[in-house]
C-alpha positions as CSV (number, residue, x, y, z in Angstrom):
1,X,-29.7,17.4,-14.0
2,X,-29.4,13.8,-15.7
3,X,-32.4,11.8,-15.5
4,X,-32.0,9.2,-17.9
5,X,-31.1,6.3,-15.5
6,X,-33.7,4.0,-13.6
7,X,-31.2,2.5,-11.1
8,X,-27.7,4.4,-9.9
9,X,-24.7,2.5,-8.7
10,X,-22.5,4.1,-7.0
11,X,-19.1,2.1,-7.0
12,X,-17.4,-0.5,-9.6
13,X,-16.3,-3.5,-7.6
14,X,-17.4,-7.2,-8.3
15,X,-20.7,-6.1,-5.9
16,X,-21.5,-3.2,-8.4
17,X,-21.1,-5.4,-11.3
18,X,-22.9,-8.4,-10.0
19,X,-25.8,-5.9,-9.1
20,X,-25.6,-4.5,-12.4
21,X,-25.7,-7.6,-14.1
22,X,-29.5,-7.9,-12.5
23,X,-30.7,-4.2,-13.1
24,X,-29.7,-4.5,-16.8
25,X,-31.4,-7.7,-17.5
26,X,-34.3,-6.8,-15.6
27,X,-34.5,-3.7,-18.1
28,X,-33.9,-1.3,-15.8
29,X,-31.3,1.4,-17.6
30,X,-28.6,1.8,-15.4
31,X,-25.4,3.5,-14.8
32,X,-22.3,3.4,-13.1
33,X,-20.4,5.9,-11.5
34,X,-16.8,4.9,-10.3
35,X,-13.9,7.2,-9.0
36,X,-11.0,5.5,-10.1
37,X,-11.1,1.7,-12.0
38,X,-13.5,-0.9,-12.1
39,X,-13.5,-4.3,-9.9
40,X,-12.5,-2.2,-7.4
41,X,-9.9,-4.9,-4.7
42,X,-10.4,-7.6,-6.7
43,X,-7.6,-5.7,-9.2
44,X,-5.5,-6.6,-6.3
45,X,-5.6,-9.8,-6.1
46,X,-3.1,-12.2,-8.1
47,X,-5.2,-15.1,-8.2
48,X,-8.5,-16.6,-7.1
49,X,-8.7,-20.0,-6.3
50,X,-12.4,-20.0,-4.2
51,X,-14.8,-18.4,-7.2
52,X,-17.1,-21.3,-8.0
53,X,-16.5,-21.6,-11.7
54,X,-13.1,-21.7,-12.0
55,X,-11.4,-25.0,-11.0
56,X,-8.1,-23.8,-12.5
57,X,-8.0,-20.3,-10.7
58,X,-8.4,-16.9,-12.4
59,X,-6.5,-13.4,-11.8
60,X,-8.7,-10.8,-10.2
61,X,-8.0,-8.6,-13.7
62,X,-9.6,-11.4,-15.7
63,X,-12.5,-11.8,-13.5
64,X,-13.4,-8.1,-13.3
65,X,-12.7,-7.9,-17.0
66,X,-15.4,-11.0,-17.8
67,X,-17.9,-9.4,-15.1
68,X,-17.8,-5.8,-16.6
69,X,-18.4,-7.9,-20.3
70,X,-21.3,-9.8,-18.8
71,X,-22.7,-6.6,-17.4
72,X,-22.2,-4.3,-20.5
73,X,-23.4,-7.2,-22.5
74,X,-27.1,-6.3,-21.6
75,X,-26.6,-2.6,-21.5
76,X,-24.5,-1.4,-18.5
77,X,-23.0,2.1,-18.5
78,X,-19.6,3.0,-17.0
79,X,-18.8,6.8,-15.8
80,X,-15.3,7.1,-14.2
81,X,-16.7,10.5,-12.1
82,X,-16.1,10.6,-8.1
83,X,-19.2,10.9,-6.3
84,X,-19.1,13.6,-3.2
85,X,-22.9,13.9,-2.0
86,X,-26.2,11.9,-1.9
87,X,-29.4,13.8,-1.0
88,X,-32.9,13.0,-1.2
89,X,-35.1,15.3,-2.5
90,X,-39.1,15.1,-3.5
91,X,-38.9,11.6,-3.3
92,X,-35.9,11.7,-5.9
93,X,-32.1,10.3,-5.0
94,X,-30.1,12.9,-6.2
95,X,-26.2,12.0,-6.9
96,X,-23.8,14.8,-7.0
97,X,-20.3,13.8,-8.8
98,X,-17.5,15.5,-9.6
99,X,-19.0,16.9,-13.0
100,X,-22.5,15.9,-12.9
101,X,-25.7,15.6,-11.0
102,X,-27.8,12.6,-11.4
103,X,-31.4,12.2,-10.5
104,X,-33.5,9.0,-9.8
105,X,-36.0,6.3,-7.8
106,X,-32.9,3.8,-7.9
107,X,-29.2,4.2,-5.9
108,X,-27.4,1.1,-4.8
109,X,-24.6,1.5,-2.9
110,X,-21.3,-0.6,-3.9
111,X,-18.8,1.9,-3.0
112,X,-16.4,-0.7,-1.7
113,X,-13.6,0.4,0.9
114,X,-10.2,1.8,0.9
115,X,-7.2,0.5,2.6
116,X,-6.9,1.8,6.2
117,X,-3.8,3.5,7.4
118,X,-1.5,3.1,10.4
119,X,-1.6,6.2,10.9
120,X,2.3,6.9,12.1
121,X,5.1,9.0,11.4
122,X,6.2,8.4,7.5
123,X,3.6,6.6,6.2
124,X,2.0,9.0,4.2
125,X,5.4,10.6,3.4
126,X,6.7,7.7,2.1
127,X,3.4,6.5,0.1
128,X,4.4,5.7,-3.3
129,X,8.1,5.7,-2.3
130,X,8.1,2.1,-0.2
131,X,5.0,2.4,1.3
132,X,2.5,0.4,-0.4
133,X,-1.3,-1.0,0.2
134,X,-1.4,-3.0,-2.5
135,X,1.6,-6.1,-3.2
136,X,0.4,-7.2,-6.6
137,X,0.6,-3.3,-7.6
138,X,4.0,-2.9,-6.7
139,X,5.4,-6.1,-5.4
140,X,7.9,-6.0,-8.8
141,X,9.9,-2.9,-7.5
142,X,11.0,-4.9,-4.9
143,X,13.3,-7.4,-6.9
144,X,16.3,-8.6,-4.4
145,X,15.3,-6.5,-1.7
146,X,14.3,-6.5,1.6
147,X,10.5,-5.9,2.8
148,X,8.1,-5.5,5.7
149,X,4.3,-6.9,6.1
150,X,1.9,-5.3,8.6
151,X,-1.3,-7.5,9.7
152,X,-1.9,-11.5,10.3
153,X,-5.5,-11.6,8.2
154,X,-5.8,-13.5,4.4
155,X,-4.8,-10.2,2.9
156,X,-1.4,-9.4,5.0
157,X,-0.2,-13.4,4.2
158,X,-1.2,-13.8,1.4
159,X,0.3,-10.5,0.1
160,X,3.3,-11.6,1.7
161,X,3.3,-14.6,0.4
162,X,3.2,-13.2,-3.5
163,X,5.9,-10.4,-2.2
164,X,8.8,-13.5,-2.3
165,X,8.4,-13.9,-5.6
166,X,10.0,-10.7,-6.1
167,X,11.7,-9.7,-2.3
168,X,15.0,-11.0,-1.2
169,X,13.5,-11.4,2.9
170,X,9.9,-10.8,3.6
171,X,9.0,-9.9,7.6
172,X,5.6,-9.7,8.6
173,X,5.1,-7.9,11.3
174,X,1.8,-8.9,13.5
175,X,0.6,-7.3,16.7
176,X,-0.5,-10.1,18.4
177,X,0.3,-13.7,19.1
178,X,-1.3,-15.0,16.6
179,X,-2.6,-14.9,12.6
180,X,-6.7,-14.8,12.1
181,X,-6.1,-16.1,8.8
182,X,-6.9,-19.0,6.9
183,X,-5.3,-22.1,8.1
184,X,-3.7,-22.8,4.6
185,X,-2.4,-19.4,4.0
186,X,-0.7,-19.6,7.3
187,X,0.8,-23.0,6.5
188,X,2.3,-21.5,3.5
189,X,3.8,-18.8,5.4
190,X,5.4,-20.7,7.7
191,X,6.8,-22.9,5.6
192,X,8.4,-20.2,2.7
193,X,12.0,-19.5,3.9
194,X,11.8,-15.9,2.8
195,X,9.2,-15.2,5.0
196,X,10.2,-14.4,8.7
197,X,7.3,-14.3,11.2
198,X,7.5,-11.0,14.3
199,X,4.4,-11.4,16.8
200,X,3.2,-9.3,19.6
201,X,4.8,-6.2,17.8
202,X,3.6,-2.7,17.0
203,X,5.1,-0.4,14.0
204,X,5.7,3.1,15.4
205,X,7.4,4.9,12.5
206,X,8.7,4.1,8.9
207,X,12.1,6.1,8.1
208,X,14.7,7.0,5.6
209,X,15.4,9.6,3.2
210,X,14.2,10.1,-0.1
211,X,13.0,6.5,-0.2
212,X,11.8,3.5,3.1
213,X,15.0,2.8,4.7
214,X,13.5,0.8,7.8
215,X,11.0,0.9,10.6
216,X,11.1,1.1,14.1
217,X,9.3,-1.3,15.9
218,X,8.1,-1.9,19.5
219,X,7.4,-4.7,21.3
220,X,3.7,-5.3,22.9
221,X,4.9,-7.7,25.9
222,X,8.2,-5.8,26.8
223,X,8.0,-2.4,24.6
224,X,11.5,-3.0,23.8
225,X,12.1,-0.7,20.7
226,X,14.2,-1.9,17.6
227,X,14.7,-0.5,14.5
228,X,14.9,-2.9,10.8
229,X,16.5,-2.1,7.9
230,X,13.9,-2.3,4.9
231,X,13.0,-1.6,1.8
232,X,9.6,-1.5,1.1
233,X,6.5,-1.7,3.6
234,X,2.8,-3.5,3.1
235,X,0.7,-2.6,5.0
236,X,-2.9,-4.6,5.3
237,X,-4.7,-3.8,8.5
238,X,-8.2,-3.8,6.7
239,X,-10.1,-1.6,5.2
240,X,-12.7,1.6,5.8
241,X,-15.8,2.2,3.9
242,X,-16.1,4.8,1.5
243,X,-19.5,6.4,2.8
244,X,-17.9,10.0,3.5
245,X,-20.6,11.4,0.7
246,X,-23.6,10.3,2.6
247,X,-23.4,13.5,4.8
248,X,-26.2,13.3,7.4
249,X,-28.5,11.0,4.6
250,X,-28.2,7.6,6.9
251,X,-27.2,6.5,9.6
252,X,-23.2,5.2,10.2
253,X,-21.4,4.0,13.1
254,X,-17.8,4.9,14.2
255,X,-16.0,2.2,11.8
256,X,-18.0,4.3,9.0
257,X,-20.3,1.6,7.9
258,X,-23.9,1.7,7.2
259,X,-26.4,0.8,10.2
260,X,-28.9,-1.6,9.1
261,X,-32.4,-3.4,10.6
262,X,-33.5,-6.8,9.4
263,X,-35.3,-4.8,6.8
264,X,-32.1,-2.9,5.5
């Protein structure tokens, strides 16, 4: 059993870091614990142009890179292990990864989310072979060809509006009448002339063969079914919170995050 940390974090986004940033300067030793990368979204994201700080914009790799600096500057540790259980035992927070157990007064909970799925025929077959969460990731293997773009939020525009950099049409696909994102993002969407707007229509299935050949859509108002040829589908319906390894230990709704009181 490790016990030489005051304060566990569990997760490694810009939350985890910013947190970490505080525990190390108040002397507190601390350690965290990350399944895959650090910054966690924010690797995701091209660039950032509403971070106070930086008038000139910065790339979400820069900005996790100058955070995890800051941090490790007054003593942060960093331990790529997935964590699968939290129990709490004799007044101890007890931390159960994937090749350690970790005991101590201190857990903070950063664990971030992960993209949530559609859920429909192909998706996860095609994952890694067209289907795609994440636009910065793979938005070069789309050179000159054609690609879909599931949701109306920040993310799905925006996403799609980096993806015609690379893509030779870009459709995105929204299930109602409207975006909910930001006014400016919209504007810019609108106005590309790669971009091709679909409203009030669902996704039922991606197809093809070894590789995303198209979807089959459906329409909400009519349910008029069509099918378009693609090469490559984004999909950015939000997100779910990675609290699976909190067991029984607190209490979560059915959208898996945390309940709360004014007290926390």
């Amino acid at each position: 059993m490790n016990r030489d940390y005051d304060v566990i974090i569990i997760g490694g986004g810009p939350a985890a870091l910013s947190a970490a940033i505080y525990t190390c300067r108040a002397l507190l030793k601390t350690v965290i614990l990350e399944k895959r990368y650090v910054g966690g979204q924010l690797l995701g994201t091209e660039l950032i142009e509403n971070y106070p700080g930086f008038p000139d914009v910065i790339s979400g790799v820069d900005l996790t890179q100058r955070m995890e600096a800051q941090a490790k500057r007054f003593g942060l540790e960093i331990k790529y292990e997935e964590v699968s259980k939290l129990e709490l035992i004799d007044g101890l927070k007890i931390v159960t990864t994937d090749t350690d157990k970790y005991a101590s007064h201190m857990v903070i909970l950063a664990s971030g989310a992960d993209p949530k799925k559609l859920g429909i025929p192909g998706e996860e077959e095609f994952y890694g072979r067209g289907v795609s969460y994440c636009a910065t990731c793979d938005g070069a293997f789309f050179r000159n060809k054609d690609v879909a773009v599931v949701g109306g939020g920040d993310s799905a525009l925006t996403e799609a509006i980096f993806l015609t950099k690379y893509a030779r049409t870009v459709q995105i696909i929204h299930r109602r009448d409207a975006f909910r994102a930001t006014k400016i993002y919209q504007d810019e969407a609108f106005s590309n002339q790669k971009i091709n707007v679909i409203f009030n229509t669902l996704i039922e299935s991606i197809y093809g063969k070894e590789k995303v050949e198209g979807i089959i859509t459906q329409s909400v108002l009519t349910k008029e079914k069509k099918s378009i040829a693609c090469n490559g589908v984004f999909i950015f319906v939000g997100s779910v919170p990675n609290t699976g390894f909190l067991g029984n230990l607190l209490c979560v709704d059915a959208g898996c995050h945390i309940e709360t009181n004014i007290h926390m």
